[in-house]
C-alpha positions in Angstrom: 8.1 -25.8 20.0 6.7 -22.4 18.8 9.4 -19.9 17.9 10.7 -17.0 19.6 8.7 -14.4 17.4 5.2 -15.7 19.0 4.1 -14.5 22.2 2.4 -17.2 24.4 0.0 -15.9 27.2 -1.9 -19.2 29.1 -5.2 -18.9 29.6 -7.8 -21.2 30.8 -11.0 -20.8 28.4 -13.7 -23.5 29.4 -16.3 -22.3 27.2 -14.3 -20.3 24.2 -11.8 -22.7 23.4 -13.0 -26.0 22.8 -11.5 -29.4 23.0 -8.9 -31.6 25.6 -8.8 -30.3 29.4 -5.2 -28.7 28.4 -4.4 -24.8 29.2 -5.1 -22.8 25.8 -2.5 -20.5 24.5 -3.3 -17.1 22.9 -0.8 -16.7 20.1 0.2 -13.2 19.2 1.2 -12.1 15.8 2.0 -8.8 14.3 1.5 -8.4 10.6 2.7 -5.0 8.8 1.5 -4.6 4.8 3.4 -2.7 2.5 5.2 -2.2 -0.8 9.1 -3.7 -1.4 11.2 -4.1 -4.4 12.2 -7.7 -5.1 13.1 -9.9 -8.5 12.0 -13.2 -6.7 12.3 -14.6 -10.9 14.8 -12.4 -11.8 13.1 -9.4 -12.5 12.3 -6.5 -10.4 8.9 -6.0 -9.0 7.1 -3.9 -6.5 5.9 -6.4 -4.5 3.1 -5.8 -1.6 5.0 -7.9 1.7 3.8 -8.9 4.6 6.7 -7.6 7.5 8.4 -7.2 4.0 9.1 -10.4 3.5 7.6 -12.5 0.6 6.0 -14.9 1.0 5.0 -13.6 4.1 5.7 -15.1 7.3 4.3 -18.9 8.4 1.8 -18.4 11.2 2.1 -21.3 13.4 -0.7 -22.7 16.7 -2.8 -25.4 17.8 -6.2 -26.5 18.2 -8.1 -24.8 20.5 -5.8 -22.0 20.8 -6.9 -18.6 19.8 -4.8 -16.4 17.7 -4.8 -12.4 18.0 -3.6 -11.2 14.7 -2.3 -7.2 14.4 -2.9 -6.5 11.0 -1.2 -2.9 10.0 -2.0 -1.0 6.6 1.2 0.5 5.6 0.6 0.1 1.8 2.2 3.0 0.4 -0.1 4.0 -2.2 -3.0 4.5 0.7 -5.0 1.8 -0.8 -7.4 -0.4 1.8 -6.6 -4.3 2.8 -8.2 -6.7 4.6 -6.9 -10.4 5.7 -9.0 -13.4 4.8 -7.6 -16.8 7.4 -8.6 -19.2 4.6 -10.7 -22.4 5.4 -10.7 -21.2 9.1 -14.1 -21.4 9.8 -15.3 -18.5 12.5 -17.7 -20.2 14.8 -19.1 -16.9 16.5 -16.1 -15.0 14.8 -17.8 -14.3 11.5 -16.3 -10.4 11.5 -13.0 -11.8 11.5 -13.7 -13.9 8.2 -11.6 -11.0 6.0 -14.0 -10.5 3.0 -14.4 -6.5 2.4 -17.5 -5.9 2.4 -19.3 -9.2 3.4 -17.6 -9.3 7.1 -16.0 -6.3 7.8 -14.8 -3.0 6.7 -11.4 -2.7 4.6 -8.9 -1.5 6.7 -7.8 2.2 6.1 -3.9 3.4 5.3 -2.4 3.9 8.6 -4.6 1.8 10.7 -4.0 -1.5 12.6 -7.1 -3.7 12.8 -6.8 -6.6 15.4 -8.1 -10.1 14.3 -9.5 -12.3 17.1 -10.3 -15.8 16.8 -10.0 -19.4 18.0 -8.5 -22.5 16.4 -11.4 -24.9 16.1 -9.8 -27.2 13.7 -5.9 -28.6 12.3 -4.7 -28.6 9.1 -2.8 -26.7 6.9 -4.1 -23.2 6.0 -3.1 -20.3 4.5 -3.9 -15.9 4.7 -4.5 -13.8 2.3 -5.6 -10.2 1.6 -9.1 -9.9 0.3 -9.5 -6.4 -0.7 -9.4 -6.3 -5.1 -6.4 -8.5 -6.2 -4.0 -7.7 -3.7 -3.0 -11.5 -3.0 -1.6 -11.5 -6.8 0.9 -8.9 -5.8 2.0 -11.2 -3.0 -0.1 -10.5 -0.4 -0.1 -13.7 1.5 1.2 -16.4 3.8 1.2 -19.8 5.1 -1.3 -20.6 8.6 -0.5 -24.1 10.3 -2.6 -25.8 13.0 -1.5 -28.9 14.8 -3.8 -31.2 16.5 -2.8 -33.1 19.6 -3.5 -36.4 18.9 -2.7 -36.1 15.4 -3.6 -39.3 12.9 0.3 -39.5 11.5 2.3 -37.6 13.6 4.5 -40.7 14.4 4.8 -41.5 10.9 7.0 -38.6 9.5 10.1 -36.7 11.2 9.3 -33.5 9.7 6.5 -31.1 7.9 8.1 -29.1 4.8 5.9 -26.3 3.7 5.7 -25.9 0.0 3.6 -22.8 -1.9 3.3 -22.7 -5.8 2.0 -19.4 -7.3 1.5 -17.9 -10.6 3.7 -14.5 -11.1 3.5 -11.6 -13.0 5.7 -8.6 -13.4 2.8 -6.3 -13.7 1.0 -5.4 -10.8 -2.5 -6.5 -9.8 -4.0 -3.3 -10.0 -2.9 -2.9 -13.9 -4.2 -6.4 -14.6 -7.5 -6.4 -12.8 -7.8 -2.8 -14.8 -6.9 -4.4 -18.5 -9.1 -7.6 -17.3 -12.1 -5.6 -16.6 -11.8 -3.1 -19.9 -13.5 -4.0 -23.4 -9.4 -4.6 -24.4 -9.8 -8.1 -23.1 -12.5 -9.6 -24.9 -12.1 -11.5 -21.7 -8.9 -13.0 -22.1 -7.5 -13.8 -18.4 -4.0 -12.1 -18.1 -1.3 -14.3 -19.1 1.1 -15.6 -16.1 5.0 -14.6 -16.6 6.3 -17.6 -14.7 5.6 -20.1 -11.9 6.9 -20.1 -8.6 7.9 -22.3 -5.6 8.5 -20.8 -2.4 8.8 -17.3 -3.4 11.5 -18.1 -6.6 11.1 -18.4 -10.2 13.3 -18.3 -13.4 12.4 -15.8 -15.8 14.2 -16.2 -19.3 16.1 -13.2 -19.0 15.9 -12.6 -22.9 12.6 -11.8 -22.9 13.1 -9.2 -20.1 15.4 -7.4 -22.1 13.1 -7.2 -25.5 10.7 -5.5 -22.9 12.7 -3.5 -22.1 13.4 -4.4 -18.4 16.4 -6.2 -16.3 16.7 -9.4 -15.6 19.6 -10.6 -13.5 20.2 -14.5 -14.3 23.3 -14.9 -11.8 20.6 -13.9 -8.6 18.1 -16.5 -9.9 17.8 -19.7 -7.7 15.9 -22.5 -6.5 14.5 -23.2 -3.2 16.3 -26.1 -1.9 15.3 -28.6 0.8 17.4 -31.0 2.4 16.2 -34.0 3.5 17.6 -37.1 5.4 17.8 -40.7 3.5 15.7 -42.8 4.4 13.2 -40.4 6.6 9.6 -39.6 5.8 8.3 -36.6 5.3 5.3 -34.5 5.6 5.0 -32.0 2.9 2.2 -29.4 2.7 1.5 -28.2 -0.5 -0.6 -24.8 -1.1 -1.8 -23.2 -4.3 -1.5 -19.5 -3.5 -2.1 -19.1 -7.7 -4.6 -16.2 -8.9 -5.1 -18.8 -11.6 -2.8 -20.9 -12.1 -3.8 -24.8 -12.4 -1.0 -26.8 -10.8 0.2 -30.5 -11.2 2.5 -31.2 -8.7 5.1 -33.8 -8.7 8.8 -35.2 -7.4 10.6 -36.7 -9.5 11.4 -40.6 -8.7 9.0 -40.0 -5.6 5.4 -41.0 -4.6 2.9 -38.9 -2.8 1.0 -40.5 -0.4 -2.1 -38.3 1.1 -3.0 -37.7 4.4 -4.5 -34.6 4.0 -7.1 -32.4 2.1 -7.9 -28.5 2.7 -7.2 -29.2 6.6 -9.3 -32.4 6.7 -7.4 -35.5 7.5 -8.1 -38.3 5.3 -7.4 -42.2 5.4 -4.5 -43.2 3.8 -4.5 -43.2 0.0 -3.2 -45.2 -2.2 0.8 -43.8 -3.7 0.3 -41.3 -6.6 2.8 -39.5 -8.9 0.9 -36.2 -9.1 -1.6 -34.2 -8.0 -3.5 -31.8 -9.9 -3.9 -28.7 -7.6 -6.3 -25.6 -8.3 -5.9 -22.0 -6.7 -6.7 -22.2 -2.9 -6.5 -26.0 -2.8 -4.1 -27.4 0.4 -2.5 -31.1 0.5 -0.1 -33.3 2.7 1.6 -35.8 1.8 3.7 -38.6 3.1 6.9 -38.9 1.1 9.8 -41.1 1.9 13.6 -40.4 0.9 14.0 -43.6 -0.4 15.2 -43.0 -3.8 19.1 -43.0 -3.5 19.6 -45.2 -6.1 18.1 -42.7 -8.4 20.8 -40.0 -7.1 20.8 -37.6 -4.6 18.8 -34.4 -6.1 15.2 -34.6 -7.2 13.1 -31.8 -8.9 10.6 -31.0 -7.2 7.8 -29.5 -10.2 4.6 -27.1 -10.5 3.0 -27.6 -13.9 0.7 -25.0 -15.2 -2.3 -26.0 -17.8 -1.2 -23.7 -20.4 -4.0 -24.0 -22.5 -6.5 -22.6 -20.6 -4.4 -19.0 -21.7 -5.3 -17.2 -24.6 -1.9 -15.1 -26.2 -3.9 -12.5 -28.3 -5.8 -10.3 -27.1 -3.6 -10.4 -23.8 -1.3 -7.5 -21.5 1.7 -9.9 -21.3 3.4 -8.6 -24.1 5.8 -12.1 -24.5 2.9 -14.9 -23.1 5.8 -17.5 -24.6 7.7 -16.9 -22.1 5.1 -18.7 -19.6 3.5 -20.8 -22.6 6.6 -22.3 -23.6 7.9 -23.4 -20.5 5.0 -22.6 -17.6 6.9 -24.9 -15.1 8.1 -24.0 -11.7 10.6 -26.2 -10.1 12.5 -26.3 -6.3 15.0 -28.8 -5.4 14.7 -32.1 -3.2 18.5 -32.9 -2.0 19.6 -35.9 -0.3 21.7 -34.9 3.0 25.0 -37.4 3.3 24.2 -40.4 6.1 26.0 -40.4 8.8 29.1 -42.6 9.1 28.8 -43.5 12.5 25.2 -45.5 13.4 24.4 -45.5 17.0 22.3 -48.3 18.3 19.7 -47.8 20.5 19.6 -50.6 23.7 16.8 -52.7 21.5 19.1 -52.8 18.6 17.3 -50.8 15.8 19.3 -47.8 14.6 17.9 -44.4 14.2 16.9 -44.5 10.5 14.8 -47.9 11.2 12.9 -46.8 14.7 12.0 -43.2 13.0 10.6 -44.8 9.7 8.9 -48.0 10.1 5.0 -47.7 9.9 3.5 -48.4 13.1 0.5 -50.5 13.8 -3.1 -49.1 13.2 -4.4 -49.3 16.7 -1.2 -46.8 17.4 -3.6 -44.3 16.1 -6.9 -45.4 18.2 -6.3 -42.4 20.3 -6.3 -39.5 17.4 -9.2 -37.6 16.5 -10.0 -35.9 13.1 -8.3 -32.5 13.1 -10.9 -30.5 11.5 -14.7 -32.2 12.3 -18.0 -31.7 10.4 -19.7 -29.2 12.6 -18.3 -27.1 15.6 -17.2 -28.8 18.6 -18.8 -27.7 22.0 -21.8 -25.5 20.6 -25.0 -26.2 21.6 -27.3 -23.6 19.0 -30.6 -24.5 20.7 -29.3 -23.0 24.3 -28.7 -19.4 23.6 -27.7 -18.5 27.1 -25.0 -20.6 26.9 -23.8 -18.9 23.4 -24.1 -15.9 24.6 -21.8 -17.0 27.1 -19.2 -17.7 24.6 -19.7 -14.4 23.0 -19.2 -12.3 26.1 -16.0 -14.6 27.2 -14.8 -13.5 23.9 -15.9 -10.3 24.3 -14.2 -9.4 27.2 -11.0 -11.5 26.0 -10.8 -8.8 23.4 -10.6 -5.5 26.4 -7.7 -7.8 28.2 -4.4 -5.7 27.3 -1.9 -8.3 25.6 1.8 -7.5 25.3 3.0 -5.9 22.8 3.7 -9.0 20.1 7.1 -9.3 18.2 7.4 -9.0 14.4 9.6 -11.3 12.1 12.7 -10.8 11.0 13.3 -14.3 9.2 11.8 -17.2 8.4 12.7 -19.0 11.3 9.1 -21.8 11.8 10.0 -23.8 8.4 12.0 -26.4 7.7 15.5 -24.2 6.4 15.2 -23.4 3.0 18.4 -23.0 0.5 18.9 -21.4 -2.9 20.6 -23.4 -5.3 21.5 -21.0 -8.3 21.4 -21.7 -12.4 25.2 -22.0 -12.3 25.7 -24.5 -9.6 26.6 -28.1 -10.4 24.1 -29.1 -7.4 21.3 -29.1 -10.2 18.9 -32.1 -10.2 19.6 -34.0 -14.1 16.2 -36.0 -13.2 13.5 -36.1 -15.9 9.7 -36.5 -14.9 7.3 -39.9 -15.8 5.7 -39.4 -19.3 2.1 -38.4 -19.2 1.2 -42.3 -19.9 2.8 -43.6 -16.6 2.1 -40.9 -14.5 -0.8 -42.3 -11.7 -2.6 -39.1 -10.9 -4.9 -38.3 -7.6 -8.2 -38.9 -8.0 -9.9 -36.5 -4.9 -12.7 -38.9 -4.5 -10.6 -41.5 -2.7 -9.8 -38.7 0.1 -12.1 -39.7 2.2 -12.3 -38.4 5.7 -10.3 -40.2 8.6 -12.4 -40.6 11.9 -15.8 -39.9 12.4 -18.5 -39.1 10.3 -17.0 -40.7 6.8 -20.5 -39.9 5.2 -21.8 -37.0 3.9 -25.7 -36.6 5.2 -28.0 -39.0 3.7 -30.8 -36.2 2.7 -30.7 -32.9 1.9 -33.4 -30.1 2.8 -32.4 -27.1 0.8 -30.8 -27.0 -3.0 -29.3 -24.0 -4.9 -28.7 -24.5 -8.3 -26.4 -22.3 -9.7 -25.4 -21.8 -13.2 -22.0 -20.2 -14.5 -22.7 -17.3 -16.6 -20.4 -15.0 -18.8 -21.5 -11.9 -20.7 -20.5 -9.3 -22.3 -22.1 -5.6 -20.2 -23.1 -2.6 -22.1 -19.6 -1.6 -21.9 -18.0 -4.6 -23.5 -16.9 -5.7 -20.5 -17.1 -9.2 -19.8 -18.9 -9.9 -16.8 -19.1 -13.5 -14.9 -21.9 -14.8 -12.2 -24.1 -17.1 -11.1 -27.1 -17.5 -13.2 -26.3 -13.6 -14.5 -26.1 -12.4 -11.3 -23.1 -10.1 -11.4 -21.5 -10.1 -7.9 -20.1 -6.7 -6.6 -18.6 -5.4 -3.2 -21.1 -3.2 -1.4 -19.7 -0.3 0.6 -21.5 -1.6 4.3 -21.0 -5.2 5.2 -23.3 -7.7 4.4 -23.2 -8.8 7.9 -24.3 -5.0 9.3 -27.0 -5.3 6.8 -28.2 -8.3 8.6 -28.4 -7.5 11.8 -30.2 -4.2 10.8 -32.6 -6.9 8.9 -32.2 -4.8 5.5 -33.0 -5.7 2.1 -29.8 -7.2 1.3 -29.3 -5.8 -3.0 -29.3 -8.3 -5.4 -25.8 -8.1 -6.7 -24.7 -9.7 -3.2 -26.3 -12.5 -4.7 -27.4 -13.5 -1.2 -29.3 -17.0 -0.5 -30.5 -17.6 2.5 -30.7 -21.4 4.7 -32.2 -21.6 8.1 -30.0 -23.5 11.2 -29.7 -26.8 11.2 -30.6 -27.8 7.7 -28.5 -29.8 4.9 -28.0 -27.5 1.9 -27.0 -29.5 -1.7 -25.5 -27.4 -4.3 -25.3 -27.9 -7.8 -22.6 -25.9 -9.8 -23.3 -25.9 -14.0 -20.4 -24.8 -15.6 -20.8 -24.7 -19.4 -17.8 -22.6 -19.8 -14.3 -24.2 -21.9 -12.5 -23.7 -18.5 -13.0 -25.0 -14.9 -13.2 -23.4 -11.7 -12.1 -23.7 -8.1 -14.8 -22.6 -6.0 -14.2 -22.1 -2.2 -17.1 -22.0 0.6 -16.3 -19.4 3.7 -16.9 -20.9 6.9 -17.5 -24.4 6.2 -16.2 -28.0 4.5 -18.9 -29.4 2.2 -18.8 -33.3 0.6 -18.2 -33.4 -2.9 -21.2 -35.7 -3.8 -20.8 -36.0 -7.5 -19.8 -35.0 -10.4 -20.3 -35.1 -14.6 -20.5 -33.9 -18.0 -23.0 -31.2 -19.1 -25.4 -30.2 -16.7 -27.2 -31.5 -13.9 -30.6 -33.9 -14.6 -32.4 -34.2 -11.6 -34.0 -37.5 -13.1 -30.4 -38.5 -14.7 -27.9 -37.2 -12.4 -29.6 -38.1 -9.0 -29.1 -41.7 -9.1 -25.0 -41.3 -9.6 -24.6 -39.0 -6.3 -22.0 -40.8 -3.5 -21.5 -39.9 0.2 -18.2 -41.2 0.9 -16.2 -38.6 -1.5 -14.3 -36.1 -0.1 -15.1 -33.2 2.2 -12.9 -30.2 1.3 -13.2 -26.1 1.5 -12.1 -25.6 -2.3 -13.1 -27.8 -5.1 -12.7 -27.8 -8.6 -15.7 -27.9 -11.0 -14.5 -29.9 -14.4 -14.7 -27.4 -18.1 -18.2 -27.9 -19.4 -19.1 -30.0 -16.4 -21.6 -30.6 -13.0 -20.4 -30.7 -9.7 -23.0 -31.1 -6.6 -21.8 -30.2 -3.1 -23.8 -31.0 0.5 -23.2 -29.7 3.8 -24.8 -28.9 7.2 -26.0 -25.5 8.4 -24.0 -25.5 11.6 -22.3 -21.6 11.4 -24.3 -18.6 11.7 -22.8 -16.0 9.3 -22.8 -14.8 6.1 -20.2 -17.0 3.9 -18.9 -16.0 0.5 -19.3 -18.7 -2.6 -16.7 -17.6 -5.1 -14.6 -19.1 -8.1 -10.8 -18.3 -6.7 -9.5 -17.4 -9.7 -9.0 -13.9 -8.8 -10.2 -12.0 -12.3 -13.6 -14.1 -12.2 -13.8 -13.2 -8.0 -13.4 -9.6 -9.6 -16.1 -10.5 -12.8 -18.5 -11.4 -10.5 -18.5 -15.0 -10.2 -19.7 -15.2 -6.3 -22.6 -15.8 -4.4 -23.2 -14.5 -0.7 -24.8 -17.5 1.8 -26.9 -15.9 4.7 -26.9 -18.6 7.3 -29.5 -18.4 10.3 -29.9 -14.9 9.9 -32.4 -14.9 12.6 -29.9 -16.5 14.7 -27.6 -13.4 14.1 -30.3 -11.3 15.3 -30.8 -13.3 18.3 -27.1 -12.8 19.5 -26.2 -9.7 22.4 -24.8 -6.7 21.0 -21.1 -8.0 22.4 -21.4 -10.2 19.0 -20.5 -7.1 17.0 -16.2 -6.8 18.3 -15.7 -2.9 19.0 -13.0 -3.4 16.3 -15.5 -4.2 13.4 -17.2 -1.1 14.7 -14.1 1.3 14.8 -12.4 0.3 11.3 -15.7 1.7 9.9 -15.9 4.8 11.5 -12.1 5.1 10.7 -12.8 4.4 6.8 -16.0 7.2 6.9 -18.5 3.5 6.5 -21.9 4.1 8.7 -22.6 0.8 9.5 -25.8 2.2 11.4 -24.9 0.1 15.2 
């Protein structure tokens, strides 16, 4: 059941939302932005909070819902924002995607922008600002869709939601500063500790050589309690500006269901998974380790040696280096004394875990398909249908939403401090016995389990570093140094303008299948996430691509994902359809190469754009321009 801080309004939308002959909710959310003071590892930060909470608060609907979003600058230093709903794709909603300057105007200080858009697709997702580095300041929550059929739902009692992030006691704006300045040689700034949930341990000694406090009694786990015997779904998200994660439970197996929203067949048990920024998972985990004891750690590993200590603004990296592990807290609730039986004779535990039979799940559906559901783009009346249903969905007045006050639509969440005897004495698997995921075998439940056969279009794009005039290392694709225009890409468009080169823009027609191969010759790897689409991971290898070599080694039944990860000094080739007029941003999500350069603009079907009504372009795209002085020229 939805909580108490969502407004529900029932509305029948035949043609806007898509999917079962059920009424459609419109979910109402108000999100306020601003700066709070919290030591969420022990040492005080200005922190930018969403309803001043950190993380912010867990947006909850369902498929084929549509979700109104109040978004309120309040950010006391009178700086912009803007909300990216990451791996939500924005069939006809591409001015809600969030990018500044590719989608929409940033949102001035003191104005409330009002994000419309349906639910199209399941899975676990997350928000995030996408104005400069804002995110690494805290900027950012937790967006869950349910789908009705779901393909496990009557496998697991419970979802737990579980974020890891990087943290640093500096804020984004002074790191993004030193990170583009010739003082970096180009050194990423060095993490000060790893979090789960929102909580950290900072070693308070090194607070206190620099000079700051550091309160080790207020330092605590996140805790969750689980019953014996039950399985669980967890959802796992990488919030991390760079951080790359392994993430593990002591004593417990992970068994995926879940990739970046897509469901997947079941996969084989694993011990870890590794997890770069942006990436999403679910997992199937059952409490079945009471003979190991009754707390587990619960771990988020960082690759330390991707981080280079001199040049670098942390001024004790050890801190991180030494130790760059965050950790939470699996506990074992008692069982009950007292078993009930039910009138066949099974007892609770046994009816809510046993697996059921496959053809139990003949009826789900995959929560988030391969192209849009219910859009026909060769019959622009009806299209423009849709628009104008949306349209005018946007001048209906909607009551006035409620804000959060806690965190009241996740499982409950305890802190366990440094002094209490509740501490987990569990040690992880060494690095030998320690079966990791392998993404590949995540293939996609239901459906299409094949990525298309042929491709019509291919991008090759090469990862470039280099030092500017300045001395300031720049990053792009094949040294094209992407930067944030002042008017929208997506203006630009529909004016049919020139679009400048340092968009990077690349343009596919409707209806095609566009491969793209990713060089990266640097030391490190990079997650790169696609706006508006899932693509198939269709290989992968060392060096760079060779069309003659390489060709033969691409697969079809890999995984289709949003974010993917492409290997240090390695190839990585990605396919998709051209189903989603719009332009979509290509970028590496670590946030200091986003802010480099490393990014790539996709203008789908431009014609496409052109060919839509007037009623495409929301009258609140149009007004946070003119409120931030930005003539779009519509």
């Amino acid at each position: 059941m939805k909580n108490l801080y969502i407004q529900l309004f029932f509305a029948v939308l035949s043609g806007f939302a898509n999917g079962a002959n059920r009424q459609k909710s419109i979910i109402e959310y108000s999100l306020t932005i601003k700066h709070v003071f919290g030591s969420p590892d022990g040492v005080p930060k200005r922190i930018l909070s969403i309803n001043s909470r950190f993380p912010g608060p867990i947006l909850r609907g369902a498929k084929g819902d549509t979700m109104v979003v109040h978004v309120t600058n309040k950010i006391q230093s009178r700086e912009p924002t803007s909300i990216h709903w990451h791996g939500i794709e924005q069939v006809l909603t591409a001015f809600e995607d969030g990018p500044e300057g590719v989608t929409q105007c940033p949102i001035p200080y003191g104005e409330t922008m009002t994000y419309t858009f349906n639910l199209r697709q399941s899975g676990t997702y997350w928000y995030h600002s996408h104005h400069s580095s804002q995110y690494t300041d805290g900027c950012w929550g937790v967006l869950i869709v349910e789908n009705t059929p779901e393909a496990y739902k009557s496998e697991y009692v419970e979802d737990i939601i579980i974020t890891l992030n990087d943290w640093h006691h500096m804020t984004a704006t002074t790191l993004t500063n030193w990170y583009l300045s010739p003082a970096s040689k180009g050194h990423e700034p060095i993490p000060d500790s790893i979090m789960i949930n929102g909580r950290g341990i900072y070693p308070c000694i090194y607070a206190e050589l620099d000079g700051k406090s550091c309160n080790s009694a207020k330092q605590s786990y996140a805790t969750f309690s689980v019953k014996k015997g039950k399985v669980y779904r967890i959802r796992v998200i990488n919030t991390s500006a760079m951080a790359n994660l392994i993430f593990s439970i002591d004593n417990h197996v992970l068994e995926t269901i879940e990739v970046d929203g897509v469901d997947t067949v079941r996969v084989p048990p694993v011990d870890s998974v590794r997890m770069s920024s942006a990436m999403r998972y679910s997992f199937l985990v059952t409490m079945n380790r009471e003979s190991r004891g009754n707390a587990f750690w619960i771990r988020a590993t960082a690759s330390a040696g991707v981080y280079n200590a001199t040049p670098n603004i942390n001024p004790y990296p050890q801190a991180f280096l030494d130790n760059p592990e965050g950790k939470a807290i699996l506990k074992y609730e008692p069982r009950r004394k007292t078993i009930l039986l039910k009138p066949n004779g099974f007892d609770d535990d046994e009816m809510e875990t046993k697996i059921p039979f496959e053809n139990d799940r003949t009826i789900a559906t995959q929560g988030r398909p391969e192209s849009p559901e219910g859009i026909d783009w060769n019959n622009l009346t009806s299209i423009l249908s849709l628009i104008n249903q949306r349209h005018e969905l946007e001048k209906q007045p909607i009551s006035k939403s409620k804000s959060f006050t806690k965190n009241t639509n996740n499982k409950a969440i305890e802190l366990v401090t440094l002094a209490s005897a509740l501490l987990p004495s569990t040690i992880p698997k060494s690095p030998v016995d320690t079966i990791l995921l392998n993404p590949d075998l995540c293939r996609p439940y239901g459906g299409s389990s094949f990525a298309p056969a042929q491709y019509n279009q291919q991008a090759v794009l090469n990862v470039t570093f280099f030092f500017d005039d300045t001395g300031v290392l720049r990053s792009g694709f094949n040294r094209i140094s992407y930067n944030v225009g002042k008017v929208p890409v997506i203006f630009q468009i529909l004016q049919n303008d020139i679009l400048p080169e340092y968009v990077h823009p690349i343009y596919t027609p409707l209806g095609t299948v566009m491969q793209i191969i990713i060089n990266n010759p640097n030391k490190g790897g990079h997650p790169f996430h696609l706006h508006g689409h899932t693509f198939w991971v269709v290989g992968g290898g060392p060096g760079n691509f060779d069309e003659i070599r390489d060709t033969p080694s691409l697969f079809r039944n890999g995984v289709r994902r949003d974010t993917t990860r492409v290997n240090p000094q390695s190839w990585m080739a990605i396919r998709y359809s051209t189903n989603n007029p719009g332009p979509w941003l290509l970028h590496c999500h670590i946030n200091w190469h986003l802010h480099s350069g490393l990014a790539a603009v996709l203008i789908e079907a431009p014609e496409i754009m052109r060919s839509f009504s007037s009623a495409w372009i929301p009258d609140e795209a149009k007004r946070i321009c003119e409120a931030g002085n930005i003539a779009i020229g519509i």
